[in-house]
C-alpha positions as CSV (number, residue, x, y, z in Angstrom):
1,X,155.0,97.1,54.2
2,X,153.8,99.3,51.2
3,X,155.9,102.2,52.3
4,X,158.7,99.9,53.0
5,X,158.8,99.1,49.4
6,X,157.9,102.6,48.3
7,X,160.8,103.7,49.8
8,X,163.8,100.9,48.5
9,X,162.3,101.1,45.0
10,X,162.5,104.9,45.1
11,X,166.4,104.5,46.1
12,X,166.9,102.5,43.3
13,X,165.4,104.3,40.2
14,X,166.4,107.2,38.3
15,X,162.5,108.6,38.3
16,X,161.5,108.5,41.9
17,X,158.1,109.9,41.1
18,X,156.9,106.8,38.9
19,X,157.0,104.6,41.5
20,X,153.3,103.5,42.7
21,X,152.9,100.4,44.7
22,X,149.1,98.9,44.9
23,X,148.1,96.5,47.5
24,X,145.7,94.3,47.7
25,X,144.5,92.0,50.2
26,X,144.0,88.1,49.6
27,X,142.8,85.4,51.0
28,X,143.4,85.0,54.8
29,X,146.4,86.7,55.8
30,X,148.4,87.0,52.5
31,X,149.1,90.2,51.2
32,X,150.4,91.3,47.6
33,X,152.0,94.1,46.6
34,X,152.1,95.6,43.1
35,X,155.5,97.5,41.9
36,X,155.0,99.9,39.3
37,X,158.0,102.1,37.6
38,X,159.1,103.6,34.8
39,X,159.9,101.5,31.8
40,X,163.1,102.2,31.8
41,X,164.0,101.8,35.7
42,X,161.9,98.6,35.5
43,X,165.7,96.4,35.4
44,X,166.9,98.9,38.0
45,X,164.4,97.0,40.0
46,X,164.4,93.6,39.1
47,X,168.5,94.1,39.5
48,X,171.0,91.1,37.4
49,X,170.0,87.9,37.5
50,X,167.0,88.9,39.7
51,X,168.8,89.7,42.7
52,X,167.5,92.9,43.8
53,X,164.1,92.0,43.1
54,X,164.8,88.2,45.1
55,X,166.4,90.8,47.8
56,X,163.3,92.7,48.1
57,X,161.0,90.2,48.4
58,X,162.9,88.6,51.3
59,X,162.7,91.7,53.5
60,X,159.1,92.2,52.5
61,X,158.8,88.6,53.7
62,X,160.8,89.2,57.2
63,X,158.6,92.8,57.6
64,X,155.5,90.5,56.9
65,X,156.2,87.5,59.1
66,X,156.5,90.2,62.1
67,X,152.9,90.9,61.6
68,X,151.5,87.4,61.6
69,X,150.9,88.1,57.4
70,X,152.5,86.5,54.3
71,X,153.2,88.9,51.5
72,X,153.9,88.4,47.8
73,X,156.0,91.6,45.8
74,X,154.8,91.5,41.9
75,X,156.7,93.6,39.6
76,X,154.7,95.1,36.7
């Protein structure tokens, strides 16, 4: 799931090499994932109205819910 969002953000942004995504594990099967990019590709990400970002977070949820897990995407 990590690399799955590794690699969309990357696609999106104009500084591929700022892109970190930390995840940590929570309580029973949820898993979050924290998106880190450059400030300036930070609305590349998060997309107009949100919509890239909503996008995102439903295929993180679909990749998820084929593991048994639940996942969460933060953007920082």
């Amino acid at each position: 799931m990590k690399e799955l969002i590794e690699h969309i953000a990357k696609s999106l942004v104009t500084q591929p090499e700022a892109v970190e995504v930390v995840e940590t594990s929570g309580d029973n099967d949820t898993v979050t994932l924290e998106l880190h990019t450059a400030k300036e590709d930070t609305g590349k990400v998060i997309g107009k109205k949100g919509r890239i970002a909503k996008a995102m977070r439903t295929v993180l949820k679909a990749a998820a819910s084929t593991e048994g897990k639940k996942a969460e995407l933060e953007i920082v």
